[in-house]
C-alpha positions in Angstrom: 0.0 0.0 0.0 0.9 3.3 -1.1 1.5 5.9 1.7 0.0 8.8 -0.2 -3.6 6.8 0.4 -3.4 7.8 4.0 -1.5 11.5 2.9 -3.2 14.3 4.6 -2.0 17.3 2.0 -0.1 20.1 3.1 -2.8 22.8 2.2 -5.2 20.8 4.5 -2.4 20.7 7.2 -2.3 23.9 10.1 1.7 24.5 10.6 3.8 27.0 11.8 6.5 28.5 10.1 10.1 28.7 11.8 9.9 32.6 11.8 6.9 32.7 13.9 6.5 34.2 17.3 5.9 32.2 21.0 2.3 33.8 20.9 1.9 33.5 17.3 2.6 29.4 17.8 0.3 29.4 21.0 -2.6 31.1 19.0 -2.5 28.7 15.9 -2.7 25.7 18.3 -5.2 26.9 20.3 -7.5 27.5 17.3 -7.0 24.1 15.8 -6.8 22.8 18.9 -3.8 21.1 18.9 -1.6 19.0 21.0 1.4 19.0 18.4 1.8 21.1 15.0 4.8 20.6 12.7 7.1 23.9 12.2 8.1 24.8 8.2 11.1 26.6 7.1 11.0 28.9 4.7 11.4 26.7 1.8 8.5 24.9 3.1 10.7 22.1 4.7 10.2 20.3 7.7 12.4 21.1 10.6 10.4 19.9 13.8 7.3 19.1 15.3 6.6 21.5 18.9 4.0 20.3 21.7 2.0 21.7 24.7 4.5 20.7 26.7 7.1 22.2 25.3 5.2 25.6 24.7 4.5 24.9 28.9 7.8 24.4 29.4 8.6 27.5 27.8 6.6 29.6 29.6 7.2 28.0 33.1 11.1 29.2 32.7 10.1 32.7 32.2 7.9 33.5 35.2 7.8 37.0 34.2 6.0 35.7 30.5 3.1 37.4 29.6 1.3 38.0 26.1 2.9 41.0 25.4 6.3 39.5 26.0 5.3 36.6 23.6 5.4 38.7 20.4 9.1 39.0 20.9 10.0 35.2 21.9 10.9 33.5 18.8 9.3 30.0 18.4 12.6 28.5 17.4 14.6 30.0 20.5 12.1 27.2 22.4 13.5 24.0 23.6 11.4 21.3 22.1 11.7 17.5 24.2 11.9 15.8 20.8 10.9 16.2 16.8 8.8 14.2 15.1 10.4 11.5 12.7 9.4 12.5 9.1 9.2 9.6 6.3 9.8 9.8 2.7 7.3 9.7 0.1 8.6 6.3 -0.8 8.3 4.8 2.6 7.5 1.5 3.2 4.3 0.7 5.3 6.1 -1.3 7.4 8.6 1.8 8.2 5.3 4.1 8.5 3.4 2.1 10.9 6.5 2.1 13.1 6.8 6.1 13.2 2.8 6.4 13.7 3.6 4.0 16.7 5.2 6.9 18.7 3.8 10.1 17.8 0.3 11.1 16.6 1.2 12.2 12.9 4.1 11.2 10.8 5.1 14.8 8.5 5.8 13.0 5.1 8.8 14.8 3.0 9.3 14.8 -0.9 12.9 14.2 -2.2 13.9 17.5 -2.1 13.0 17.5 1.4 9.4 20.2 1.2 7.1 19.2 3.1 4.2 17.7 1.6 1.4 16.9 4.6 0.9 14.3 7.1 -0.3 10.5 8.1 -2.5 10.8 11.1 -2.0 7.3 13.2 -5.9 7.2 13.1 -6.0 6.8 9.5 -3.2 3.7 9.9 -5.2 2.4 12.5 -9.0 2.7 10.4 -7.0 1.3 7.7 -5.7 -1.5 9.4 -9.5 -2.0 11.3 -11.0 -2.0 7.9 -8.8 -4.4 6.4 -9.4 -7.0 9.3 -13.1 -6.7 9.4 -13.1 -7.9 5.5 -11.2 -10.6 6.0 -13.1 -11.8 8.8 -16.2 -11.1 6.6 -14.8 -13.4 3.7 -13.1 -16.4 6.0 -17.7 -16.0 6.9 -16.9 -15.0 10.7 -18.7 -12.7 12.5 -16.8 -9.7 14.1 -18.0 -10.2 17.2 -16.9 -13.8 17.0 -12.9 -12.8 16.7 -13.0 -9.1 18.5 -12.4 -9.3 22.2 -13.4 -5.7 22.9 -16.4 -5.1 24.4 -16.6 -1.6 26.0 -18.4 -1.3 29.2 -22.3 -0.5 29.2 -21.9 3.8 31.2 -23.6 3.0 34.6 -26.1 5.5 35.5 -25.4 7.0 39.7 -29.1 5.0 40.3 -28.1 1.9 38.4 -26.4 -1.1 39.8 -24.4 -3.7 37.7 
C-alpha cells in the first residue's frame, strides 16, 4: 500500500512557520486545537514538530512571561523534548506504521525534502481496522466472533451492575 492513500495534503495541514513568534505558535494551536503542530522553514521544509509541553515548558522558565512579551519570543529560540520523525514519500508501510507508533502524525517529506502533509496514526489504525473486518467477513466470521473488545455498558449514579 501506497503511503499517499493515507496522505493528509499540506494545504489541509495547520503548521507553523520557523519565523513565527511564542504567541503566534500558541494562537494557531489553540484555534486548531492542537496537541502537536509541525514547524516549516521557509522553503517549506520540515524542521520539527513543537508540543504543549514544550510551549509549557517555555513559559514556566520565564515566570515573568506574559502575552505581550510573547510577540518577541521566537518560536525556534524554544526547547522542544523531541521532533517528530518524518518519512519519505517512498516509505514503506512497514517503516510508516512504526513512526505512527510513537507520535500522533508522521510529516511526510518529498525528495527535495518540502514538506508535503501528514499520516494521522488514526488513519493507519481505520485502515488497518478496515482491512481486518473484510477478511473476517470473507473467512464468513462474524466480528463479534474474533473481536475481544467489548466496552463497558456507562452505569447511570441510580443503576447497579
Amino acid at each position: 500500500m501506497n503511503l499517499l492513500y493515507f496522505l493528509t495534503p499540506k494545504v489541509d495541514v495547520a503548521y507553523l512557520e520557523d519565523d513565527f513568534t511564542l504567541r503566534q505558535a500558541l494562537e494557531k494551536m489553540e484555534y486548531h486545537r492542537y496537541s502537536s503542530i509541525p514547524i516549516l522553514n521557509q522553503a517549506g521544509e520540515y524542521v520539527g514538530t513543537i508540543t504543549e509541553g514544550d510551549l509549557l515548558w517555555a513559559i514556566k522558565r520565564d515566570h515573568n512571561l506574559n502575552l505581550l512579551r510573547a510577540e518577541s519570543v521566537p518560536l525556534m529560540s524554544i526547547p522542544r523534548k523531541r521532533d517528530y520523525k518524518c518519512v519519505q514519500v517512498e516509505t514503506s508501510m512497514d517503516d510508516l506504521v512504526g513512526a505512527a507508533m510513537t507520535q500522533n502524525f508522521v510529516p511526510v517529506i518529498d525528495s527535495k525534502n518540502s514538506f508535503i502533509g501528514i499520516v494521522k496514526r488514526n488513519s493507519i489504525i481505520r485502515y488497518c481496522y478496515e482491512k481486518a473486518q473484510a477478511l473476517e467477513k470473507a473467512a464468513g466470521k462474524c466480528p463479534s466472533e474474533t473481536v475481544n473488545y467489548h466496552p463497558k455498558k456507562p452505569v447511570r449514579a441510580n443503576e447497579r451492575s
